[in-house]
C-alpha positions as CSV (number, residue, x, y, z in Angstrom):
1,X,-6.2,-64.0,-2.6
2,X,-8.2,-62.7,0.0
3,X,-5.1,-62.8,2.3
4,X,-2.9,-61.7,0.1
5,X,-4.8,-58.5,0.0
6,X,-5.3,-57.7,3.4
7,X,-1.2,-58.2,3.3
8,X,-1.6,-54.9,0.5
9,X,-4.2,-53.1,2.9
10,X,-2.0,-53.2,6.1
11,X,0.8,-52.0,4.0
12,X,-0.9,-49.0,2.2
13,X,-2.3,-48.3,5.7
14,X,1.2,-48.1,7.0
15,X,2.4,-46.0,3.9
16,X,-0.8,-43.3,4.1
17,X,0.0,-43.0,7.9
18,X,3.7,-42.1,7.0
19,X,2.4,-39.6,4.6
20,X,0.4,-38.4,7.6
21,X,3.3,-38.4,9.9
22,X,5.4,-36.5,7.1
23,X,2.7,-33.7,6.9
24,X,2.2,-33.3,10.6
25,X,6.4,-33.3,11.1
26,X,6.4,-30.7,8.8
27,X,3.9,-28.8,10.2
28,X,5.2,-28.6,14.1
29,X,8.6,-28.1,13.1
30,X,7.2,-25.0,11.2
31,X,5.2,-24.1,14.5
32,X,7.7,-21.3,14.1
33,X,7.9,-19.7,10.8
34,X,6.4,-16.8,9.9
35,X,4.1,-17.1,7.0
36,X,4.0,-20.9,6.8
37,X,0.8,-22.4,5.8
38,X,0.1,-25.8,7.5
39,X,-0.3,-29.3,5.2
40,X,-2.8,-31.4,5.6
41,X,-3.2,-35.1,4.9
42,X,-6.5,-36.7,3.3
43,X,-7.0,-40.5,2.6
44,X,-8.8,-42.3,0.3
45,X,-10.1,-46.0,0.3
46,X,-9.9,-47.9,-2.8
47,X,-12.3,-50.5,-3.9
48,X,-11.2,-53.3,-5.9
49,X,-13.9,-56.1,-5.1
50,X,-17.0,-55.8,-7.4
51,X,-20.5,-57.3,-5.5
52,X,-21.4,-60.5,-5.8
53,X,-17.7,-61.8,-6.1
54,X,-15.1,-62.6,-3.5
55,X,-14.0,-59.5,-1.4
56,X,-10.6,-58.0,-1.9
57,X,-9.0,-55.2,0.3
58,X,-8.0,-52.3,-1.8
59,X,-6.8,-50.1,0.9
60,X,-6.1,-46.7,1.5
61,X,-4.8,-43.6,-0.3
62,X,-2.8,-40.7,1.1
63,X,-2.5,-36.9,-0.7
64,X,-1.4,-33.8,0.7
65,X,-2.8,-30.5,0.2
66,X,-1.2,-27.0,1.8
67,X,-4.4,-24.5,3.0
68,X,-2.9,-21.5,1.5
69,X,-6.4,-19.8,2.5
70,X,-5.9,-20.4,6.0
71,X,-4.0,-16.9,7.9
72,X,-2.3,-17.0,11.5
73,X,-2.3,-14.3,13.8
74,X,-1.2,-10.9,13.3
75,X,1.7,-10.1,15.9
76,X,3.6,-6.5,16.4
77,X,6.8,-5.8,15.2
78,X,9.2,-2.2,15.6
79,X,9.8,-2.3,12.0
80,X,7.6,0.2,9.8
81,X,8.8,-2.4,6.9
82,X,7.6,-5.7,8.7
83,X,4.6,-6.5,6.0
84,X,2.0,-8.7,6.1
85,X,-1.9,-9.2,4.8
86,X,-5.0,-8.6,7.0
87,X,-7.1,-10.3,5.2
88,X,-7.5,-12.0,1.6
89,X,-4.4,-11.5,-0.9
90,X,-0.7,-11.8,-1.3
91,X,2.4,-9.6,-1.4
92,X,4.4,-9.7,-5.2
93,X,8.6,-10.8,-4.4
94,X,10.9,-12.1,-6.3
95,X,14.5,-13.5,-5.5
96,X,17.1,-11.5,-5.1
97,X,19.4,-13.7,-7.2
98,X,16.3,-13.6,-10.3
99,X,16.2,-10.1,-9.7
100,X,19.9,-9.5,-10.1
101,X,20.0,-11.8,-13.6
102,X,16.7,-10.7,-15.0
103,X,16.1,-7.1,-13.6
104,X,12.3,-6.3,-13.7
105,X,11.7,-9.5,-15.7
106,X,12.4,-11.4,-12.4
107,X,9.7,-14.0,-12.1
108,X,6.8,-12.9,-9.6
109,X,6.4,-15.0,-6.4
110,X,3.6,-14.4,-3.8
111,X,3.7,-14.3,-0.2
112,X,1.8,-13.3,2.8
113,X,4.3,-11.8,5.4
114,X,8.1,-10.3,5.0
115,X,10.7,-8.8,7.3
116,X,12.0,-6.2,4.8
117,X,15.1,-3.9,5.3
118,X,17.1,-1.9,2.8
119,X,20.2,-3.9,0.9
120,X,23.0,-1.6,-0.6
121,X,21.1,-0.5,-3.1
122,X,18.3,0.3,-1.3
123,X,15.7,-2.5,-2.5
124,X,13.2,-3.9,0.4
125,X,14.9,-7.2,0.8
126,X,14.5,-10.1,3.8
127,X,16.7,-11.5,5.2
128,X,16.2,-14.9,2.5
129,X,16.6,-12.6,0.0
130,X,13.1,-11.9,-0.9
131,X,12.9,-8.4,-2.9
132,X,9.2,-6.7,-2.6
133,X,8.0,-5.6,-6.1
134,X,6.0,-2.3,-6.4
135,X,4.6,0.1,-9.0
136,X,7.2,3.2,-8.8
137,X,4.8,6.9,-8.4
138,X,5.2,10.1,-10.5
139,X,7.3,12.7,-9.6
140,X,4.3,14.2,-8.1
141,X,3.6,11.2,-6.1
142,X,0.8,9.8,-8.3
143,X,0.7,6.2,-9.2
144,X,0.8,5.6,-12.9
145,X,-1.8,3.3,-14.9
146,X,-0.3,-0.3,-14.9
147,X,-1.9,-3.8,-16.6
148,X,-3.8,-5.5,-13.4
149,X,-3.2,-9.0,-15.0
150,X,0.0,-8.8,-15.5
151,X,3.4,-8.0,-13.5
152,X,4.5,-5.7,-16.1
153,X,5.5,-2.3,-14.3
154,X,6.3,-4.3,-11.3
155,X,10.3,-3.6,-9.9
156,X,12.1,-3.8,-6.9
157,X,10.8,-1.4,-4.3
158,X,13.6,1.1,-3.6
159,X,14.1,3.4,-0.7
160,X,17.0,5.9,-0.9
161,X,17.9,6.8,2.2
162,X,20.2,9.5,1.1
163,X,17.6,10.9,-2.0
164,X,17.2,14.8,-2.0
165,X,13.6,16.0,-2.7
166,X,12.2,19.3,-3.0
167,X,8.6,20.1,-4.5
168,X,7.9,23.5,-6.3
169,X,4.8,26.0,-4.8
170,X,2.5,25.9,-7.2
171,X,-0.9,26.8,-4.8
172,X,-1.0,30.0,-2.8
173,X,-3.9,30.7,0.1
174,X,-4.5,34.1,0.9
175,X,-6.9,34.4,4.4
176,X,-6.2,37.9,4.8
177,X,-8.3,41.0,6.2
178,X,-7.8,44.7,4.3
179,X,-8.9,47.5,7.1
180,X,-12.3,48.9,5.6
181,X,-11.1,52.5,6.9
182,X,-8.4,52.6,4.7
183,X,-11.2,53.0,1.6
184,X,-13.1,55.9,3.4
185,X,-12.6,59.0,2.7
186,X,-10.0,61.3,4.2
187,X,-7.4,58.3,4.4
188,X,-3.9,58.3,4.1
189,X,-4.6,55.8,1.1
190,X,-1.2,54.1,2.0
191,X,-0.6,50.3,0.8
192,X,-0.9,47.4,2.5
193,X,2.3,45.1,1.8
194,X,2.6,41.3,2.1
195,X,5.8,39.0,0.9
196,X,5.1,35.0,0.9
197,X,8.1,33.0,0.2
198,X,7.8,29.8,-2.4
199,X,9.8,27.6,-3.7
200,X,10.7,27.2,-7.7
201,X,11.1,24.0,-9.1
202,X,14.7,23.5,-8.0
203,X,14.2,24.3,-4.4
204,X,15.1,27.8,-4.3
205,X,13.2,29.5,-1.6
206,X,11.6,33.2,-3.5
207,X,8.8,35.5,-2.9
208,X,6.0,36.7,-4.3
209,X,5.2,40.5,-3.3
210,X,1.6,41.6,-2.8
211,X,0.4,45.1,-2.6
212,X,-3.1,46.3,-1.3
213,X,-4.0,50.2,-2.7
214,X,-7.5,51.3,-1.2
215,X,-8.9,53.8,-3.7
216,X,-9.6,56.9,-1.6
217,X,-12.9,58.3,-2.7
218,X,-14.4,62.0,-1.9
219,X,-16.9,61.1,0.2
220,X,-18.4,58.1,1.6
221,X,-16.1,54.9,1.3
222,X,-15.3,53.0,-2.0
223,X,-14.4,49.5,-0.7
224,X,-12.0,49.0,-3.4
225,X,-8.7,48.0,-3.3
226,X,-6.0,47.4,-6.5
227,X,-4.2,44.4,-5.5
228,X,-0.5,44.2,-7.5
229,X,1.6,40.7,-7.4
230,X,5.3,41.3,-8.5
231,X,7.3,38.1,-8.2
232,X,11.4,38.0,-7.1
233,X,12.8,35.8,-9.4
234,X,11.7,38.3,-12.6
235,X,13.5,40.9,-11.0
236,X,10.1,42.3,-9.2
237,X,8.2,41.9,-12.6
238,X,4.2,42.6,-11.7
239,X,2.9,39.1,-13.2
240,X,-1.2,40.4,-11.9
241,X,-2.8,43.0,-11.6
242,X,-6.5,43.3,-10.1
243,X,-9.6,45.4,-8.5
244,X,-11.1,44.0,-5.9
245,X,-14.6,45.2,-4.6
246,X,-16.3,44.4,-1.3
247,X,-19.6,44.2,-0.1
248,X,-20.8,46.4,2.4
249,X,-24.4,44.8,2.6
250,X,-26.2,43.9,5.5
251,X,-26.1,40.2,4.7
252,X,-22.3,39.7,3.6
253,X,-20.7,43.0,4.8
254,X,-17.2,42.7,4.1
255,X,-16.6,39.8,1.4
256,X,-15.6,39.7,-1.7
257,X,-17.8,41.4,-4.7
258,X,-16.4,41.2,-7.8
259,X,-12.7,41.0,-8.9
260,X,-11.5,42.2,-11.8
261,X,-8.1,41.8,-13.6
262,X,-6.0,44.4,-15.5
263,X,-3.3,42.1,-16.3
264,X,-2.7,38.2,-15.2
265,X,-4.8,35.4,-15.3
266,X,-8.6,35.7,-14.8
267,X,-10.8,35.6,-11.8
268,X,-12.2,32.0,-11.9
269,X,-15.8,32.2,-9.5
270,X,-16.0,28.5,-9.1
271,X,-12.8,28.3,-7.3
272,X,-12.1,31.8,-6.1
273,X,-8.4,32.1,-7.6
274,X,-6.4,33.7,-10.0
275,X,-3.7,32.0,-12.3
276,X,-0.6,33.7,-12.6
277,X,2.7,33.1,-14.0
278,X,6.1,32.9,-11.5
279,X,9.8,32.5,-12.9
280,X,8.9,28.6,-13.0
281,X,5.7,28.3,-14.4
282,X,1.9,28.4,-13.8
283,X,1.1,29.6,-10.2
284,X,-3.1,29.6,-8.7
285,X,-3.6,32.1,-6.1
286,X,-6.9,31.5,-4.0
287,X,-8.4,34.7,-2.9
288,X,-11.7,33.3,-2.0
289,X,-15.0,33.2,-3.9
290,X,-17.5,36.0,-4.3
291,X,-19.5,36.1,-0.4
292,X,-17.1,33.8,0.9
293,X,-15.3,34.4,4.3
294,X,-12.4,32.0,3.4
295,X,-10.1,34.8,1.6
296,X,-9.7,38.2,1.4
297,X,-12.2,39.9,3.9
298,X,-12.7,43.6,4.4
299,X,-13.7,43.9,8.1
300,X,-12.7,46.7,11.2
301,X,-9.7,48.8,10.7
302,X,-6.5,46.1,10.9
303,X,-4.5,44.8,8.1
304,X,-4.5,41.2,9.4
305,X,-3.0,38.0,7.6
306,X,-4.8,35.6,9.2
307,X,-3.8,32.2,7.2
308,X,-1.2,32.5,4.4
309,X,-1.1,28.5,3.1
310,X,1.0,27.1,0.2
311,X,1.9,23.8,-1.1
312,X,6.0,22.9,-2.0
313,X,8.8,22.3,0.1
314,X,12.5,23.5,0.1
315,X,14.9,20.5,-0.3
316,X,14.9,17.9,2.0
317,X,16.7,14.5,3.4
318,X,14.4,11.1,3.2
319,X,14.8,9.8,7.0
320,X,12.0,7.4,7.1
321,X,9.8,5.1,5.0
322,X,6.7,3.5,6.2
323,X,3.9,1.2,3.7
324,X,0.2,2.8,4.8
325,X,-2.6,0.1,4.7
326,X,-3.3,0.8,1.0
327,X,0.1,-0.3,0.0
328,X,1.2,3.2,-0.8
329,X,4.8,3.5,0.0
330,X,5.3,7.0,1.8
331,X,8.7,8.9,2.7
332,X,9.4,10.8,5.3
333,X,11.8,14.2,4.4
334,X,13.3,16.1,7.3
335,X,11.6,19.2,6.2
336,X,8.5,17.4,7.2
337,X,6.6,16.7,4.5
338,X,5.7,12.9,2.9
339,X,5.8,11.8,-0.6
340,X,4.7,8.7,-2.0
341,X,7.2,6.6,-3.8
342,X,5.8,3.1,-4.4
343,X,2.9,1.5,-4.4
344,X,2.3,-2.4,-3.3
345,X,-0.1,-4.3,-5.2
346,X,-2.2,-7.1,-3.2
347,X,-2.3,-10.4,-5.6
348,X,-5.5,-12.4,-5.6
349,X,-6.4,-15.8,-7.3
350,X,-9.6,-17.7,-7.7
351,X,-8.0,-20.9,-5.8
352,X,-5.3,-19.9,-3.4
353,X,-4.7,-23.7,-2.7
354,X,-4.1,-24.6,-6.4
355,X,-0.7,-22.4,-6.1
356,X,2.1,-24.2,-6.3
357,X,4.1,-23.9,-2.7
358,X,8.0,-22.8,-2.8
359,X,10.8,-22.5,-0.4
360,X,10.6,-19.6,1.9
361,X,7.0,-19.3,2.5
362,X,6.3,-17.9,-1.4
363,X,4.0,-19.9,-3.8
364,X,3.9,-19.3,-7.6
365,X,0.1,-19.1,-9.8
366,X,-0.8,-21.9,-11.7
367,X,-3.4,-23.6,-14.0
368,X,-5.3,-25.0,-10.6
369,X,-4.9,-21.4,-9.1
370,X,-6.6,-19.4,-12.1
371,X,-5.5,-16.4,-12.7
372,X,-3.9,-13.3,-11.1
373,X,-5.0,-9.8,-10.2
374,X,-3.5,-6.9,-9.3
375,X,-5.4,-5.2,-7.2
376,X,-5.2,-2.2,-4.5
377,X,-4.8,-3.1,-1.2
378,X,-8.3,-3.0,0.4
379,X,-10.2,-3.3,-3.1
380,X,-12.1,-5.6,-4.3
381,X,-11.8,-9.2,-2.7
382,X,-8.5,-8.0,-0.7
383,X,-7.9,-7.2,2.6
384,X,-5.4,-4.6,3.7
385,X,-1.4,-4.4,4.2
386,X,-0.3,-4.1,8.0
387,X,2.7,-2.8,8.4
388,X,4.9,-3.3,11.8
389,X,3.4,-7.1,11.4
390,X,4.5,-10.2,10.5
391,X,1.5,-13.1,9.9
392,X,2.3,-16.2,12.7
393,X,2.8,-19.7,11.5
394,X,-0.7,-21.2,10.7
395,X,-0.1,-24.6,12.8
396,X,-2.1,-25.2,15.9
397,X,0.7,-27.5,17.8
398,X,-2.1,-29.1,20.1
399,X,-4.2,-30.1,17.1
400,X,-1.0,-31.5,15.3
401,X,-0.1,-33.6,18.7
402,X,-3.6,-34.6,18.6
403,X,-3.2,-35.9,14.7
404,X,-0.1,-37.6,15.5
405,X,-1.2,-39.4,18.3
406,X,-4.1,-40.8,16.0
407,X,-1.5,-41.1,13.4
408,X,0.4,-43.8,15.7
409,X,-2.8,-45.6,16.7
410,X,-3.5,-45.8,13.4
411,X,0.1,-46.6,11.9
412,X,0.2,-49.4,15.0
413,X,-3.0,-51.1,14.0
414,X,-2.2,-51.6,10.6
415,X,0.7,-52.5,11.8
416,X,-1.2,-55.5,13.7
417,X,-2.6,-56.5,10.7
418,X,0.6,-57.1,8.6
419,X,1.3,-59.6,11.5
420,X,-1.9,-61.5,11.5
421,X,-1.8,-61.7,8.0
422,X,1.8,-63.1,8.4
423,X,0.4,-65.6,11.0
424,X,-2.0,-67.0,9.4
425,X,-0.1,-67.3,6.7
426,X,2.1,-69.5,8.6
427,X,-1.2,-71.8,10.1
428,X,-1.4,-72.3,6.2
429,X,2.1,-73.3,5.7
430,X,1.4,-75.4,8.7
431,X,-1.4,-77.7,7.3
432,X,1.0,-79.7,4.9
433,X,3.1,-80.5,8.2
């Protein structure tokens, strides 16, 4: 019996090592692979003799486990749509072919690295056919409230290279200096004209007419000024109307006072603007606040627009697309300005090793992995999403060579035993003779 079970030892001995040799096969010929996550190979003993009997080999045990947890290196890519994770959490994909059955049912995978390039419809796709999944932005570029625990909301990330985009005005700066001359006595009283081109909501390029009126006094100087908006697409309709008044203290000589309005919306003190209405809808116009120097002025004896800002854009071509390190999706417009269009989730799970590993470098939650979150890239546990990266194959090839020349000793010694056991099994055939 005793024998007889070393015979069983040698051979589970020789089946563990071939387990071992499996895992460490895998892992060098992976050496390669972007993404891959390296197996390793632990053995057990098992006891089958109890004290005080007669001792009986149980052997060995071999399991596998893949270290999900454990990240390569980070290497550089030209590709602003190379992806991968610096740090803790996973990038949600699907495949292509689930994606093009089951639309935005498509089972979520997770991964760690991607190549991604546009397909004909403009999805992110690699070249395994991989499809990032994102939560798609507002018009406006905001991201809307999604379920974190969940991949509801989540759908292919699409980049149209050929989408037109314009963005209405609907914020006007005035920095601008009115001559304090002008509201001195014996004046010409003439206006002071500005025109500011904006943009309604379908891309139209329009103008909004401004005109400063010093009121002239008798004597002395009256620092006040009507300031009249009239806006081009109502025909040159006056949509505000407002006195302006400016210190002429010591302290704050030459900023605003008080503002009144006559018609449009009211002077708001917090933010120093007026709300007024443009052929498209609600516009704010910041004039600065009340002893501020960051709006209208009344300084010297020059009409000076010094800094005329506004927000919207007149139509433009998307040329470029590019994932920022919070997983915000951004595109580029030849008119120069950015939008967001997408935004990547990182996925986390309590035991990234109890997922259960896929082809292509993707692994799936499961009972042993807990459950999933959604969260923002850099939040919480996760780390942050490179861009022009791809994440190197976790396998150290002179630590596997290493394992596998152990492996061999190993395999070759259990090896040996199988053929002592076999000869003395023959001596004991022999003793009849």
């Amino acid at each position: 019996m005793t024998i007889s079970s070393s015979l069983n030892a040698g051979v589970a001995g020789l089946n563990s090592n071939a387990t071992r040799l499996a895992a460490i096969s895998d892992n060098i010929a992976n050496s390669s692979t972007f993404g891959y996550k390296r197996v390793e190979a632990d053995f057990q003993s098992l006891v089958i003799s109890q004290n005080g009997g007669t001792y009986s080999a149980g052997g060995v045990r071999a399991s596998t486990q893949r270290l999900i947890d454990q990240r390569g290196s980070l290497v550089a890519t030209d590709n602003a749509t190379d992806l991968a994770v610096n740090g803790r959490g996973m990038l949600p994909v699907a495949l292509l072919s689930d994606v093009a059955i089951n639309g935005v049912d498509a089972q979520m995978l997770l991964t760690t690295t991607g190549s991604f390039r546009t397909d004909q419809e403009g999805r992110l796709v690699t070249e395994s056919g991989l499809v990032l999944m994102g939560w798609p932005a507002n018009p406006d570029g905001s991201i809307p409230e999604f379920p974190r625990d969940t991949d509801d909301g989540l759908e292919p990330v699409r980049i149209n290279v050929n989408e037109l985009n314009g963005e209405p005005t609907t914020r006007v700066n005035l920095g601008v200096n009115l001559p304090a001359t002008d509201t001195a006595a014996g004046s010409a009283g003439d206006p002071q004209t500005l025109s500011i081109e904006y943009f309604d909501n379908l891309g139209k390029s329009e103008n909004l007419s401004i005109a400063f009126t010093p009121t002239v006094p008798a004597t002395g100087s009256s620092n006040e000024w009507t300031m009249v908006i009239t806006d081009g697409a109502q025909a040159g309709a006056v949509i505000g109307e407002y006195t302006l008044t400016f210190d002429d203290s010591r302290a704050s000589g030459g900023t605003l006072l008080s503002v009144a309005d006559t018609t449009g919306g009211a002077y708001d003190p917090v933010n120093g603007s007026v709300i007024v209405d443009v052929g498209g809808g609600p516009m704010e116009i910041d004039i600065g606040r009340v002893g501020a120097t960051d709006g209208l002025t009344q300084l010297s004896d020059s009409f000076a627009p010094l800094s005329i800002g506004k927000d919207g854009s007149p139509v433009g071509n998307m040329v470029s697309a590019e994932v920022d390190e919070n997983g915000f999706v951004h595109a580029s417009f030849d008119t120069g300005i950015t939008r967001i269009i997408f935004q990547v989730p990182l996925v986390d799970v309590p035991n990234p090793n109890g997922m259960v590993a896929l082809a292509q470098q993707t692994y799936m939650p499961s009972p042993e992995s807990g459950s999933f979150f959604l969260w923002n890239a850099g939040d919480g546990p996760t780390g942050e999403v490179a861009s022009f990266a791809r994440e190197e194959s976790a396998t150290d090839v002179a630590g596997e060579l290493t394992d596998m020349i152990q492996t061999q000793r190993a395999y070759s010694s259990n090896a040996k035993v199988i053929q002592t056991v076999d000869e003395m099994l023959q001596e004991t055939t022999n003793i009849k003779r």
